[in-house]
SEVEXKE-333476 format. One record per residue: residue in one letter; x, y, z of N, C-alpha, C in turn. Coordinates in steps of 0.2 Angstrom, whole numbers, plus 5000, padded with zeros to 4 digits. Layout:
BEGIN
AXYZXYZXYZ ...
END
This chain:
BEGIN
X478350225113478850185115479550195111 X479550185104480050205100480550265102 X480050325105480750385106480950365112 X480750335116481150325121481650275119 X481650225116482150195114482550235110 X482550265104482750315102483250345105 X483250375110483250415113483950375119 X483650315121484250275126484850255121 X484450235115485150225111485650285109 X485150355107485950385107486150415114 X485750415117486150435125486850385126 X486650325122487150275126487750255119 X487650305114488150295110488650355111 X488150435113488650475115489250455120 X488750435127489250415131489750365128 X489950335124490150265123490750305120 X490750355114491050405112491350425117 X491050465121491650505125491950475130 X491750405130492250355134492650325130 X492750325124493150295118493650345119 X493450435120494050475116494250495123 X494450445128494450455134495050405136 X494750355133495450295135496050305134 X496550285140497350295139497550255132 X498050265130498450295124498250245119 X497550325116497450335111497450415109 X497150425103497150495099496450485100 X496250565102495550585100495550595092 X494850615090494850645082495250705083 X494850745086495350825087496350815088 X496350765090497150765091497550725086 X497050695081497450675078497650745069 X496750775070496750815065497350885065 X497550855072498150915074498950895073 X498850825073499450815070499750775077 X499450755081499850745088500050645085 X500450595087500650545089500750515093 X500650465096500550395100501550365101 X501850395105502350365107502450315111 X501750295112501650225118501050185114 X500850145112500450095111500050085116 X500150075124499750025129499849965130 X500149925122500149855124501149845127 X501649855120502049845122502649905122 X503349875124503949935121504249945115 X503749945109504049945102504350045103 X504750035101505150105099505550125106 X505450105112505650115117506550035117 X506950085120507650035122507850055130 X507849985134507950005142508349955144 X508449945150508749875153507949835152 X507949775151507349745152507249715159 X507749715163507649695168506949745175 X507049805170506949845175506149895172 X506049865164505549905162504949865159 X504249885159503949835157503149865155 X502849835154502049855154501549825156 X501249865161500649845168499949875164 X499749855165499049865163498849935161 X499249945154499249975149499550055151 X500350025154500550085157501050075157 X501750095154502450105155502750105160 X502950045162503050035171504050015171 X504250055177504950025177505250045183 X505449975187505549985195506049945197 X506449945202507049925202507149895209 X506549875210506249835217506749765213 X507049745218507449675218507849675215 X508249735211508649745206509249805210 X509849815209510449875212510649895205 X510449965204510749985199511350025202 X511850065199512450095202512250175199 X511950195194511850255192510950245190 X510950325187510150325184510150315178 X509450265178509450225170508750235167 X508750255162508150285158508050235151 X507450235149507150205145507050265141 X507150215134507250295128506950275123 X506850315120506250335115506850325109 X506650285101507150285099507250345091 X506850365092506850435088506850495091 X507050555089507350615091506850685089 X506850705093506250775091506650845094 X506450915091506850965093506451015095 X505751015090505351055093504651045091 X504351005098503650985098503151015104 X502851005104502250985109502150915112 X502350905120502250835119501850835127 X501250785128500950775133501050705135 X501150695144501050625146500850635153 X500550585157500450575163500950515165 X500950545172501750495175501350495185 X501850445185501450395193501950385197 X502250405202502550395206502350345211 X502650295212502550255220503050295226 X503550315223504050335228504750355226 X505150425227505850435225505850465221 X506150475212506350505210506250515203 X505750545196505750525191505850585186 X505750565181505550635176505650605169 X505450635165505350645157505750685153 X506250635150507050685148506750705139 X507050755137506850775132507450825128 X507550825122508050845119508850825121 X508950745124509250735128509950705124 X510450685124511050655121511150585125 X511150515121511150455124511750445124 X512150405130512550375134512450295134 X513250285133513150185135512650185141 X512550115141512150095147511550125150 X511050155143510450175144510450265149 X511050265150511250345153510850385147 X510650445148510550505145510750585148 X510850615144510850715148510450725144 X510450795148509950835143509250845149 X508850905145508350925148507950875153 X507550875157506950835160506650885163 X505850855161505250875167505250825174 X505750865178505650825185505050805188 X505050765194504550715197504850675203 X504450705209504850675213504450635219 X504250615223503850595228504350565236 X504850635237505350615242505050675248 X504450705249504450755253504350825252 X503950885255504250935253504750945249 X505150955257505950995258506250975251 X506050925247506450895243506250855235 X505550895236505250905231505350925224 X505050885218505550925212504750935207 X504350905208503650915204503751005199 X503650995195503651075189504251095189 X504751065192505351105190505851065185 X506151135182506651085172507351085177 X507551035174508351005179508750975172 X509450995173509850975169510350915169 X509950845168510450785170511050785167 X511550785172512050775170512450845168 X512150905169512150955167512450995173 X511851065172511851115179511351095182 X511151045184510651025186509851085189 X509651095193509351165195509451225193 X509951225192510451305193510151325185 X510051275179509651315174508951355175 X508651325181508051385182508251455185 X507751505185508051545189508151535197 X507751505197507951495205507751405208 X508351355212508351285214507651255214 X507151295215506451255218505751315211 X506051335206505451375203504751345204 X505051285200504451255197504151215202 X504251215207504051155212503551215218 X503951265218503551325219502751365217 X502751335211502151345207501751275208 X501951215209501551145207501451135216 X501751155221501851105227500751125227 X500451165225499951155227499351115222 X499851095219499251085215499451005212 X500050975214500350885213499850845216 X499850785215499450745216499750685217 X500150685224500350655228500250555227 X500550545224500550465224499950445219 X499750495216499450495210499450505202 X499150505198499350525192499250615188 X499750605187500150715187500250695178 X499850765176500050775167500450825166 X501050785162501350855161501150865154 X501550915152501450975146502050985144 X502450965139503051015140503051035131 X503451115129503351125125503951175123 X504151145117504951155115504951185107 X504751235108504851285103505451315102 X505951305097506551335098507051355105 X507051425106507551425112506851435118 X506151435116505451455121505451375124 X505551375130505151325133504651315139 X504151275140503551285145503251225146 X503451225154503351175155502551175160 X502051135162501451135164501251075167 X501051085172500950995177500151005178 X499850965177499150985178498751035178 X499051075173498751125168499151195171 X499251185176499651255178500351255176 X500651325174501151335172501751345177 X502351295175502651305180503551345178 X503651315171504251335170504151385163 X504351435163504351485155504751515155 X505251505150505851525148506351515144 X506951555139507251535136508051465137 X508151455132508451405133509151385128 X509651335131510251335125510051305119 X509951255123509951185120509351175115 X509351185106508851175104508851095100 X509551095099509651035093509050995096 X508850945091508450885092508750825096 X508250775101508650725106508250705105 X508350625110507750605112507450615119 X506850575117506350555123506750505129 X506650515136506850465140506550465147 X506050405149505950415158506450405162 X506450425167507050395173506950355177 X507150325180507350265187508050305190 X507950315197508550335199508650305204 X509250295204509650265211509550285215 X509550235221509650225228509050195230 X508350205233508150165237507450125230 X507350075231507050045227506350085226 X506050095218505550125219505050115211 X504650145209504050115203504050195200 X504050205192503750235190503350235183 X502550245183502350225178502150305175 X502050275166501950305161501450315157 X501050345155500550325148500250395146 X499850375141499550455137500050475135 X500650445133501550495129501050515122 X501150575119500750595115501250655113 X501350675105501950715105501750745098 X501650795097501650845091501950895089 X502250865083503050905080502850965077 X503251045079503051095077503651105073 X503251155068503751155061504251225063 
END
């Protein structure tokens, strides 16, 4: 009788394990051995600056929506530290409309930012931005090789109304960007100086996006 007890206990410690190194925003061993960071907690916005009106934390996920609220422009939640050349992973949720994950970006009054983002969009094909790098405020598309690259590599592999992992990595002038492990954007770039981090909310029709897993490792 002993080995089968034996035996249930560490069956049920492994699995306990690899349901531990599994929970949203934490570090595994291995990612922490690598140097990676936790730029979300799960519980609250410490080091994030937003409208408060419009950003919040749901059930261990960086939520920000603008349901009963008129903004006049796009307003992003910002990371309050600056990085230039990392490795940074996060999962992101669309209800509906228009988001993305700004990076190396320069802040503006009123929660505005430019600068890089990994797009995200949930408005339809035709008009789809999922794996494509967009320059807010910028050249917006025109910095890919072509309006729709990256959206042309991801349309088959998004996950529609669900949760999409991006990957983006920002080595010097090398950037590569990866939506649920397939690569969509790979190319050189201007802009190296260090920015920050920021998600977006975009105007016009009212809509939700949440965050979590932000995970970001500083390459030398």
């Amino acid at each position: 009788m002993r080995i089968p007890i034996a035996l249930a206990v560490l069956s049920f410690s492994a699995a306990w394990l690899t349901a531990a190194a599994d929970l949203p925003n934490t570090l595994s061993s291995r990612e922490k051995s690598e140097g990676y960071i936790l730029l979300f907690n799960g519980k609250d916005l410490t080091g994030w600056d937003g409208d408060p009106r419009l950003w919040s934390v749901r059930d261990g996920t960086i939520t920000g929506s603008t349901e009963g609220q008129q903004i006049k422009h796009n307003t992003f939640l910002i990371y309050r530290s600056e990085y230039g050349n990392f490795i940074m992973q996060a999962d992101i949720k669309l209800r509906n409309h228009n988001s993305g994950i700004q990076f190396r970006s320069k802040r503006q009054p009123e929660w505005v930012v430019t600068g890089y983002q990994a797009d995200a969009s949930e408005v339809g094909p035709e008009k789809s931005a999922w794996g494509n790098l967009y320059d807010e405020k910028g050249r917006g598309r025109a910095l890919m090789r072509s309006p729709d690259e990256g959206w042309l590599k991801a349309k088959s592999i998004v996950r529609q109304g669900d949760w999409n992992h991006y990957e983006i990595v920002a080595d010097g002038r090398h950037l590569v960007l990866r939506l649920n492990g397939t690569e969509t954007i790979n190319q050189e770039v201007e802009t190296i100086a260090p920015g920050v981090i920021a998600i977006q909310l975009h105007m016009g029709d009212p809509m939700q996006v949440q965050v979590r897993d932000l995970k970001l490792k500083v390459l030398k």
